[in-house]
C-alpha positions as CSV (number, residue, x, y, z in Angstrom):
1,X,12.0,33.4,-36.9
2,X,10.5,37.0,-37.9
3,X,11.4,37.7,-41.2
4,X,14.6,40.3,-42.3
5,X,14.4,43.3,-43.8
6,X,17.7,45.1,-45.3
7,X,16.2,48.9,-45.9
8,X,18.1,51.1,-48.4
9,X,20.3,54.2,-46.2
10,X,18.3,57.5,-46.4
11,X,15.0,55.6,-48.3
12,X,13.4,53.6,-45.3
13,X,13.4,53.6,-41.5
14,X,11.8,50.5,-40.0
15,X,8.1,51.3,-40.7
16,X,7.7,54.8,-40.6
17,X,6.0,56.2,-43.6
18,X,8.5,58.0,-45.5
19,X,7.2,61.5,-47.6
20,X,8.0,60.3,-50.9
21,X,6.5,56.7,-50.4
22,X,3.1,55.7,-52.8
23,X,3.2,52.1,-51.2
24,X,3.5,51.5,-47.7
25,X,3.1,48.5,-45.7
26,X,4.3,47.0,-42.4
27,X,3.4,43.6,-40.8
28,X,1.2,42.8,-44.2
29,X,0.1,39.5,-43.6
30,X,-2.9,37.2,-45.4
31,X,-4.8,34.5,-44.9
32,X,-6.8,32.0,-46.3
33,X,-8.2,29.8,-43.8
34,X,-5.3,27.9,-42.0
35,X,-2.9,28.8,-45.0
36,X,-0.4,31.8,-44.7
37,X,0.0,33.4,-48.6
38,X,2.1,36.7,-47.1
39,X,3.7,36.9,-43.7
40,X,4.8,40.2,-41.5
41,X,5.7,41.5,-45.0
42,X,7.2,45.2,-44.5
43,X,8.3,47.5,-47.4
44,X,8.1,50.9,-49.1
45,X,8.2,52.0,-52.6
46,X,9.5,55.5,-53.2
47,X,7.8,57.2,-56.3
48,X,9.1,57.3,-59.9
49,X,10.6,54.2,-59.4
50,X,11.0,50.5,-60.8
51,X,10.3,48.2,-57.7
52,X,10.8,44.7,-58.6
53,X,9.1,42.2,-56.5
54,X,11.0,39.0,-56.9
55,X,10.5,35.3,-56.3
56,X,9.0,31.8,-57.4
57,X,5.6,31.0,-58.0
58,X,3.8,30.7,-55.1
59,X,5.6,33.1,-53.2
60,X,3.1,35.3,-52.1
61,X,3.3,38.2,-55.2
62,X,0.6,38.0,-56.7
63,X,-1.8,37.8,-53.4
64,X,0.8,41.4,-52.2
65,X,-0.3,43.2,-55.4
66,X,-3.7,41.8,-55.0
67,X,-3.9,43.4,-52.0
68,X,-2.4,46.9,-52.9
69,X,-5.1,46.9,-55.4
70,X,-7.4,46.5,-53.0
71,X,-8.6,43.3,-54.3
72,X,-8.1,41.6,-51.2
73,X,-8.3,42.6,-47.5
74,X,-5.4,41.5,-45.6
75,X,-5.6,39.6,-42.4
76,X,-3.6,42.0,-40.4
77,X,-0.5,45.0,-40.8
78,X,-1.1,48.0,-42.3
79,X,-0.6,49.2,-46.2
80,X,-1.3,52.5,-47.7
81,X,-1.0,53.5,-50.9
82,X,-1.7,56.9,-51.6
83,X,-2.0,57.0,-48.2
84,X,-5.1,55.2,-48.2
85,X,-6.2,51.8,-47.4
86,X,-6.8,50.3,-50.9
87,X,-10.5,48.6,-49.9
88,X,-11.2,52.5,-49.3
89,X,-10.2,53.6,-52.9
90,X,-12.5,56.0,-54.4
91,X,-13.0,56.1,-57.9
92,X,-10.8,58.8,-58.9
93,X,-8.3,56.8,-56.7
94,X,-8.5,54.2,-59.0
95,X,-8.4,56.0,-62.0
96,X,-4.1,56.9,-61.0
97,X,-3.7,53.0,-60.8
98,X,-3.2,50.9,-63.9
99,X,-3.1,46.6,-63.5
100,X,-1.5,44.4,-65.8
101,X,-2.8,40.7,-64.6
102,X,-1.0,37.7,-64.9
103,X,-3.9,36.2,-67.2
104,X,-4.9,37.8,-70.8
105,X,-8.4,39.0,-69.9
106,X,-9.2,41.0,-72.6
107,X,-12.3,39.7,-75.3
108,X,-10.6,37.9,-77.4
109,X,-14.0,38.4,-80.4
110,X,-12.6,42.2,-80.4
111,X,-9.9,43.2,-82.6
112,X,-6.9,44.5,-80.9
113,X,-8.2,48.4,-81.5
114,X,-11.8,47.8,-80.4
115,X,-10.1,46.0,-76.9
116,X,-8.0,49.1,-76.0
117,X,-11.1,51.7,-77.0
118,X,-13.2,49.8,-75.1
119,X,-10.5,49.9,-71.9
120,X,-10.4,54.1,-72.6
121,X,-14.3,53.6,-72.5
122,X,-14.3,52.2,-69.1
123,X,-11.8,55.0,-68.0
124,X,-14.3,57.6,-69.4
125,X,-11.5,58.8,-72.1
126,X,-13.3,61.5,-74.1
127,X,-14.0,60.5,-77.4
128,X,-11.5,62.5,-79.0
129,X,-8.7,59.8,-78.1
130,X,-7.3,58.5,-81.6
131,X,-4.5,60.1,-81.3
132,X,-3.7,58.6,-77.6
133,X,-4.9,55.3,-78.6
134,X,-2.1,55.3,-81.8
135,X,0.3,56.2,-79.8
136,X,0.0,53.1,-77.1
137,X,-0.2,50.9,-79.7
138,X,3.1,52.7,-81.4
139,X,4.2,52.1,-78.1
140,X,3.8,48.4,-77.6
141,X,4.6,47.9,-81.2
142,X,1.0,46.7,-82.5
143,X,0.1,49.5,-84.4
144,X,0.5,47.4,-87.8
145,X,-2.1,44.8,-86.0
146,X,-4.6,46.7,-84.9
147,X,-7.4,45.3,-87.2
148,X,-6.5,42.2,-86.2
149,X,-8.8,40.1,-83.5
150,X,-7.3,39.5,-79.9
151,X,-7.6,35.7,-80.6
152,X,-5.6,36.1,-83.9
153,X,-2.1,37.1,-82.5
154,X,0.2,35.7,-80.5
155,X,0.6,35.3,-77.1
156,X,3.4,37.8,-76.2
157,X,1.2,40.7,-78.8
158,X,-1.5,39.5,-76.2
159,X,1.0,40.7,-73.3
160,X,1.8,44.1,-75.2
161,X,-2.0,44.4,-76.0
162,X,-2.8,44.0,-72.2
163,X,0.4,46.5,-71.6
164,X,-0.8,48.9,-73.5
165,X,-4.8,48.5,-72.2
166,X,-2.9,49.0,-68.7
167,X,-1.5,51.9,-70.0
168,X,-4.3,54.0,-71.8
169,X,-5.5,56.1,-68.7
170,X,-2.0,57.1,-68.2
171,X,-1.8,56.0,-64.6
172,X,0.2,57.3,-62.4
173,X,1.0,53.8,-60.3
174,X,1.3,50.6,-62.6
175,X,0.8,46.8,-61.2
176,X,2.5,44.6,-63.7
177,X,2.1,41.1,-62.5
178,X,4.7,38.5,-64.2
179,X,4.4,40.9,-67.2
180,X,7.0,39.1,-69.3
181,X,6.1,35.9,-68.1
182,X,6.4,33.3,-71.5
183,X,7.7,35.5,-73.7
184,X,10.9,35.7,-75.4
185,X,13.8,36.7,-74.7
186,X,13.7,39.6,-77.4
187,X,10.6,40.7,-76.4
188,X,11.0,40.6,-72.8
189,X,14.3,43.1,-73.2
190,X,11.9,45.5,-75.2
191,X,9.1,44.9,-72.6
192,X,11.7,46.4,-70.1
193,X,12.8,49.0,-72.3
194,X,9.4,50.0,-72.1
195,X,9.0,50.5,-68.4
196,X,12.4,52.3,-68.3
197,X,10.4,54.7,-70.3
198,X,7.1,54.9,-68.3
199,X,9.9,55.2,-65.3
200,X,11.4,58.1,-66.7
201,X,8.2,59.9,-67.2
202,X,7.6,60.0,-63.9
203,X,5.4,57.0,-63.6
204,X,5.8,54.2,-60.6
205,X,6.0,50.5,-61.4
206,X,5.5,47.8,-58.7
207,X,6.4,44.4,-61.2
208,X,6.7,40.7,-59.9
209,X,8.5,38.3,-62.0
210,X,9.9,34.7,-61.6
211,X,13.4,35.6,-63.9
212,X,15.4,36.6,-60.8
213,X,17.8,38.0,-63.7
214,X,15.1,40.7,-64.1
215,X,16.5,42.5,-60.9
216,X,19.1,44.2,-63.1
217,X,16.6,46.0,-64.5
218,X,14.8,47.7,-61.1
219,X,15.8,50.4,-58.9
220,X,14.5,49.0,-55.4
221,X,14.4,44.9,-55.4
222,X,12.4,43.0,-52.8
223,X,13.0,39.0,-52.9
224,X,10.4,37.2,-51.6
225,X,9.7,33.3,-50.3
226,X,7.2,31.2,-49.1
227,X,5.0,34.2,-48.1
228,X,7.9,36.0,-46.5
229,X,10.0,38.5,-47.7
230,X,13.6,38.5,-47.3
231,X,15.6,41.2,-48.1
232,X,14.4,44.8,-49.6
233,X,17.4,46.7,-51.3
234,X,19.2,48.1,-54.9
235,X,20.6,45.2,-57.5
236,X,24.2,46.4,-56.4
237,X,22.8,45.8,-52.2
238,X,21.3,42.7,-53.4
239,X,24.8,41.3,-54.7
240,X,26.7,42.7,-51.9
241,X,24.8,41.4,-49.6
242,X,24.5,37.9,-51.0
243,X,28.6,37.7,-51.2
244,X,29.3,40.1,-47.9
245,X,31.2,42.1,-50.0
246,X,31.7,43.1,-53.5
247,X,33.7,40.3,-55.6
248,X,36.7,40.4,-57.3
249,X,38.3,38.4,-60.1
250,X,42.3,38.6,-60.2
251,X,43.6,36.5,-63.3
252,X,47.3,35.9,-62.9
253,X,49.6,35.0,-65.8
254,X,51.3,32.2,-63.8
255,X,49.1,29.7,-61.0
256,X,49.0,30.5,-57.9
257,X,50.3,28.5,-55.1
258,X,48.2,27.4,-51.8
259,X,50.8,28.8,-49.6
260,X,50.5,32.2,-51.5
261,X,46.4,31.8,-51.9
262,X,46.7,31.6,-47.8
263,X,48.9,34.8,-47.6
264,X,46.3,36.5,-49.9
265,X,43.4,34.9,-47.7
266,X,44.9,36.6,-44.5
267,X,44.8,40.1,-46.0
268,X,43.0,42.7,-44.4
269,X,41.1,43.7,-47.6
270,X,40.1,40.1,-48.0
271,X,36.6,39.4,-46.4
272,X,35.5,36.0,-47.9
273,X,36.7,32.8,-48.6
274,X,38.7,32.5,-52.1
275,X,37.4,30.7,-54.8
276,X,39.5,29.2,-58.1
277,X,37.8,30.1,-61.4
278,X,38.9,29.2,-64.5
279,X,42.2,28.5,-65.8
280,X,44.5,31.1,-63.2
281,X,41.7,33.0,-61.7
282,X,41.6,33.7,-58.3
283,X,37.9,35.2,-57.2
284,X,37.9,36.7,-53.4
285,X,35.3,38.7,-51.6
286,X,36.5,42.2,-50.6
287,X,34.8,45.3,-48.5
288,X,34.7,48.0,-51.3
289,X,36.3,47.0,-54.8
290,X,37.3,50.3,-55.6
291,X,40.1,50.1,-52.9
292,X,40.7,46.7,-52.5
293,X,41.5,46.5,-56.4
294,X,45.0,48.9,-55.5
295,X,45.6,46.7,-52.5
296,X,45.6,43.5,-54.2
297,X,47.9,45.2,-57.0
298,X,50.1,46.3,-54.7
299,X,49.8,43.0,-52.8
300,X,50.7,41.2,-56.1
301,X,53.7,43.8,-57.1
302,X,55.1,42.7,-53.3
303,X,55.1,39.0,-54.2
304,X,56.2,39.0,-57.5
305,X,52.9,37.8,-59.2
306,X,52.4,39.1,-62.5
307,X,48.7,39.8,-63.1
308,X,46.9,39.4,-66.6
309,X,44.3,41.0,-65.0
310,X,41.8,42.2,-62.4
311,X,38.4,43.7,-62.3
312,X,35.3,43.4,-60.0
313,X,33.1,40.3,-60.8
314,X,29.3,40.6,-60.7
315,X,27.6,37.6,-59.8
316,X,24.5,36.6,-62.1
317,X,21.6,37.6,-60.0
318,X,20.2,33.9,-60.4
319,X,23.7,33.0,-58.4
320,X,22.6,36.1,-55.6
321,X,19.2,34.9,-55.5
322,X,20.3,31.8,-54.2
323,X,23.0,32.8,-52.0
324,X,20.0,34.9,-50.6
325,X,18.0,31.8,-50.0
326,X,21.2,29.9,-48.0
327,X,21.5,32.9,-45.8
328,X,17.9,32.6,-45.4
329,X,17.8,28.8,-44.5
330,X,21.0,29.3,-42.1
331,X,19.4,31.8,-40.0
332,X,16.3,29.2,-39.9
């Protein structure tokens, strides 16, 4: 079956290029011989934004941003960026675009200074750029390493090293492909804080990643599978769209009782199926938790069941991801 594409209200419509769209693609699809890498993929990223390209390896993300780049020539659809095919970029085109590859391919006989001159070099950075350089590498935190050679440090300074060769141009449209990919957990959350930053200052960053987690951390998510992508919207769409509704825990002091949990299942606020959590919690699937939260209260009050309490639950996004695949596979 064609592939679905959930477009955020007021953001996207279908395939029409929208004003304030830097990446624009519809029907992208790609080729190698008899294998399909990307299928009928259809999105847009709006700029000054953190768009998260999600999925497992093989997916079909790194052959998309190969593509944007201009890298690769896709089989058939249509992407813009800038508004221009990318095997059409000019030079100055290329100069607003920074990418951050999976692979460290930086020399590694240079010491980490000499690699990120060299990279201002290529971008014909005027020579007067000490003070630019210090501050990337203040940036990615390698400023106390500079004299050091690329083969010398370890792997995730080789990640902020490429970050911040991405970086020294000041592009206005950053590729980060699996940026955080084998690094730890410490450095990942500083790798994010990071792009936050580059996000805020007006920059646009279009990042693939395996830790479906990462979502949290994006304004605009698209999830993608076996070539196809399968669902294009915000980490709070994502998670209502998984569930069919936003989620609710309600932890009563007492159990409760089946014939009460059917009562509560027939409610009109109640869209899902009700789950038991741990110990007396009761988690149900509601249309908006912001009114279904008074309703269950009141709902509660009405059949003497004292609550201990009640708040809406948000699903890990490891948990939507895969609720996203099931919906997928049903629809198959």
């Amino acid at each position: 079956m064609p592939n679905e594409v959930v477009y955020v209200p007021d953001i996207f419509g279908d395939d029409v290029l929208s004003e304030d769209a830097i990446i624009w693609t519809s029907s992208l699809t790609k080729r190698f011989g008899h294998e399909v890498a990307v299928r009928d993929v259809t999105f847009q990223v709006p700029r000054g934004q953190i768009f998260g390209f999600i999925g497992p390896s093989g997916s079909g993300k790194t052959t998309t941003i190969r593509i944007l780049t201009g890298y690769y020539q896709q089989t058939s659809g249509k992407v813009l960026v800038f508004n221009t095919q990318p095997t059409r970029f000019t030079q100055e085109m290329r100069e607003r675009i920074g990418y951050m590859p999976q692979l460290f391919v930086l020399y590694p006989n240079l010491s980490v200074w000499e690699n990120l001159n060299f990279a201002a070099s290529i971008y014909g950075m005027s020579l007067a750029r000490r003070k630019r350089l210090n501050e990337l590498l203040d940036f990615v935190e390698l400023k106390e390493h500079k004299r050091k050679l690329a083969r010398d440090i370890s792997g995730g300074m080789q990640r902020r090293l490429s970050l911040a060769t991405t970086l020294v141009h000041s592009p206005e449209l950053i590729f980060l492909d699996e940026p955080t990919a084998g690094v730890d957990p410490v450095l990942r959350n500083k790798f994010w804080d990071h792009f936050r930053k580059l996000r805020d200052a007006g920059r646009t960053l279009f990042i693939t990643t395996q830790y479906v987690g990462e979502a949290a951390y994006c304004d605009l998510v698209g999830v993608m599978r076996e070539g196809r992508l399968l669902i294009v919207d915000t980490p709070e769409g994502l998670r209502y769209r998984a569930y069919g509704g936003d989620v609710v825990n309600l932890q009563t002091v007492n159990p409760m009782d089946a014939t009460t949990e059917l009562d509560l299942s027939q409610q009109h606020f109640v869209k899902g199926k009700i789950i038991r959590a741990e110990g007396n919690c009761i988690r149900t699937v509601v249309d908006d938790a912001s009114t279904a939260i008074p309703a269950l209260l009141d709902w509660c009050r009405a059949n003497s069941i004292s609550v201990h309490s009640i708040d809406q639950f948000y699903p890990p996004f490891d948990d939507v991801f895969i609720q996203l695949v099931k919906e997928e596979e049903n629809h198959d």
